[in-house]
C-alpha positions as CSV (number, residue, x, y, z in Angstrom):
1,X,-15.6,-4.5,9.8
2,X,-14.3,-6.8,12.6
3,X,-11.4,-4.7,14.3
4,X,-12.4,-1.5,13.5
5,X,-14.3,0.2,15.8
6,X,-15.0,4.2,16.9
7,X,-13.3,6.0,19.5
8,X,-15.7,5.3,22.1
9,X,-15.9,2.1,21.6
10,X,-12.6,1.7,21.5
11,X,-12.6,3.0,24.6
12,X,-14.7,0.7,26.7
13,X,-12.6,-2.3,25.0
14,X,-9.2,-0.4,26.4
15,X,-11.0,-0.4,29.9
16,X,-11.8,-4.2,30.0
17,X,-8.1,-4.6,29.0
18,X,-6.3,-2.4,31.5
19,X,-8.7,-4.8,34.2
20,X,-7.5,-7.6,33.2
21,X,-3.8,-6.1,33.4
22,X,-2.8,-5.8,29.4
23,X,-0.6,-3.3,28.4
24,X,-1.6,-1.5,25.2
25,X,0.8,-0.2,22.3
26,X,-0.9,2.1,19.7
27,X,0.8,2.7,16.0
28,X,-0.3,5.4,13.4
29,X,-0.3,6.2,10.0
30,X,-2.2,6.5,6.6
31,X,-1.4,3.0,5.5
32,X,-2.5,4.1,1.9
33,X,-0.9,1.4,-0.7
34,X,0.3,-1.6,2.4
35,X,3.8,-2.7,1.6
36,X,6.3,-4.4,3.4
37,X,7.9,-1.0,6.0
38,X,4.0,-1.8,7.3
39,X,4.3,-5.5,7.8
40,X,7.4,-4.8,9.4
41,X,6.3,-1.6,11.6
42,X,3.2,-3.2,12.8
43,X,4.8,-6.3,13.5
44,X,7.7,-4.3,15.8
45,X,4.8,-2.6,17.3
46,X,3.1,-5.2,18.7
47,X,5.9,-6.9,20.2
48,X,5.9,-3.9,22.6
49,X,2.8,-4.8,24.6
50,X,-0.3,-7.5,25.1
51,X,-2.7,-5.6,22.6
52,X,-2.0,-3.2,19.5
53,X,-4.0,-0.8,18.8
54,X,-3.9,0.9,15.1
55,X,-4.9,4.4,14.5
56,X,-5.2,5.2,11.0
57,X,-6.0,8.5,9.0
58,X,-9.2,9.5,7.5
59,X,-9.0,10.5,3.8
60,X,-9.1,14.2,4.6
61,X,-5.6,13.9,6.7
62,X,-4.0,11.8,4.3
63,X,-5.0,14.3,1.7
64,X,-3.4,16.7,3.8
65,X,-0.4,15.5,4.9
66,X,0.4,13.6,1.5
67,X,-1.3,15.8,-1.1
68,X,-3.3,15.4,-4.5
69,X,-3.8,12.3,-6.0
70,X,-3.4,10.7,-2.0
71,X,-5.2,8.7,-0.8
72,X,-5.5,6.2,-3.4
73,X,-7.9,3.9,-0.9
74,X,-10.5,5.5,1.1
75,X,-10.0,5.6,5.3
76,X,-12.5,2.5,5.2
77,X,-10.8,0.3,3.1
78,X,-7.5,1.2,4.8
79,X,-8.7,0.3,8.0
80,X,-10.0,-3.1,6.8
81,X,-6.7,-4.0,5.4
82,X,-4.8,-3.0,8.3
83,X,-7.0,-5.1,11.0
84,X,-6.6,-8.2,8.4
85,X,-2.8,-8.6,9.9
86,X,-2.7,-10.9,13.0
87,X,-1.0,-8.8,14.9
88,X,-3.3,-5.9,15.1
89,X,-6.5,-6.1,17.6
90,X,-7.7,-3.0,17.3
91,X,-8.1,-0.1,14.5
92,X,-10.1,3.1,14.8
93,X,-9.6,6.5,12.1
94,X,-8.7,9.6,13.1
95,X,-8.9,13.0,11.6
96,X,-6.1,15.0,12.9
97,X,-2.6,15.5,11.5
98,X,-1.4,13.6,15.1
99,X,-2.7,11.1,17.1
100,X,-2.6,13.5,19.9
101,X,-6.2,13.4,21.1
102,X,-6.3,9.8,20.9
103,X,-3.4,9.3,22.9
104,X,-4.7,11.2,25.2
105,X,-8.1,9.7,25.5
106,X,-6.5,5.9,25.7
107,X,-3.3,6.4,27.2
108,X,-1.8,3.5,25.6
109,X,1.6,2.1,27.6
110,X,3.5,2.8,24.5
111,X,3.6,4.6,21.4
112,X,5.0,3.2,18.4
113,X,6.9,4.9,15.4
114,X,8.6,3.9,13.1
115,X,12.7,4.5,12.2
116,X,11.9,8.3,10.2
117,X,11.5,9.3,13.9
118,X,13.8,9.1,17.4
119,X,12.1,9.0,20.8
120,X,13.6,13.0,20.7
121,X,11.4,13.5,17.1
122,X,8.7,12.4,17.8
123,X,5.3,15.0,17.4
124,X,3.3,13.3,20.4
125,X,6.6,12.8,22.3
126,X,5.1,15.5,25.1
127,X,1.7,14.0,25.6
128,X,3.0,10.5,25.9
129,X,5.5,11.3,28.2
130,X,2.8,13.7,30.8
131,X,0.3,10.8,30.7
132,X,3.8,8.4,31.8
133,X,3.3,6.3,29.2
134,X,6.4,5.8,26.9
135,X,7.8,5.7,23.2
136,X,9.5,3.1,21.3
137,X,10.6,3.4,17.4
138,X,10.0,0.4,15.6
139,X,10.2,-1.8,12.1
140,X,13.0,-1.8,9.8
141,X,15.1,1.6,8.4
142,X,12.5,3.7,6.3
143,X,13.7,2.1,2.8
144,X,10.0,1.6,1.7
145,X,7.2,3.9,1.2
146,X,4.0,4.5,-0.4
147,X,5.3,7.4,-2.5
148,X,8.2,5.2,-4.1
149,X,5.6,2.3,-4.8
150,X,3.7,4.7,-6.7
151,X,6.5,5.6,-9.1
152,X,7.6,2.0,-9.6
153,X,4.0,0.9,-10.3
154,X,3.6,4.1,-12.6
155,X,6.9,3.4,-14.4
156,X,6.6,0.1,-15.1
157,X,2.8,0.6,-16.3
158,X,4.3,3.8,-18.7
159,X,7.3,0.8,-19.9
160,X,4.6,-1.8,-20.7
161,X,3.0,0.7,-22.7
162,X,5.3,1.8,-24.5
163,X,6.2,-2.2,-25.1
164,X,2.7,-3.0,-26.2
165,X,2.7,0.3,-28.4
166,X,6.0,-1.4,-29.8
167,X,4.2,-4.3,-30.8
């Protein structure tokens, strides 16, 4: 799958990197249905450092934190889609509700989120900050989700429905 790769190899490609004297910003998230808040979080993110790294949730955290009916692609899929953008070099999935373990096991120089958080909000805040690494909050204002794209796709499915019904 081109940029997707495991933790540990991950790992050994975040090595050759911090050699060569490339900073490393990681981003997060389920990346269910992409929409344009993704485009504009992972482009924000990796305008903070040489590489960006993408971490994105396995099916049974998305599940989790989003609930039934979620995720409408499967982790693999996701991950595919997410290392198609230009911008990203790296993508491995996780199974935890944060990214904790993984930032602890890369250290990245920064740690993206995007504008639903502060630097103050931020779950990992504490780990980021003990390893010195630090946090910036990226993309544009949270006016787009996966959730509201969901509803306008089901509404205007239900409307051309009801329109061909009407015919």
């Amino acid at each position: 799958m081109g940029k997707v790769f495991s933790q540990s190899d991950l790992l050994d490609r975040v090595a050759a990197h911090r050699v060569n004297g490339q900073t490393l910003a990681l981003a997060n998230g389920c990346f269910d249905v992409i929409h344009v808040g993704h485009v504009r979080y992972l482009n924000g993110a990796a305008a903070e450092a040489d590489r960006l790294i993408v971490a994105v949730n396995d099916d049974q955290s998305v599940k989790f934190l989003k609930g039934l009916g979620r995720p409408v692609l499967p982790a693999e899929e996701r991950a595919e889609l997410v290392g198609a953008f230009r911008v990203v070099d790296y993508v491995v999935l996780f199974s935890e509700p944060t990214v904790d373990k993984l930032l602890d096991a890369l250290r990245p120089d920064v740690h993206c989120k995007g504008t639903d958080y502060t630097v103050e909000t931020v779950p990992e805040r504490e780990i980021v900050l003990a390893y010195g690494g630090r946090i910036a909050i990226v993309g544009d204002p949270k006016l787009h989700s996966t959730k509201d794209l969901i509803q306008t796709i089901s509404d205007r499915f239900h409307l051309l429905a009801d329109d061909v019904r009407q015919s």
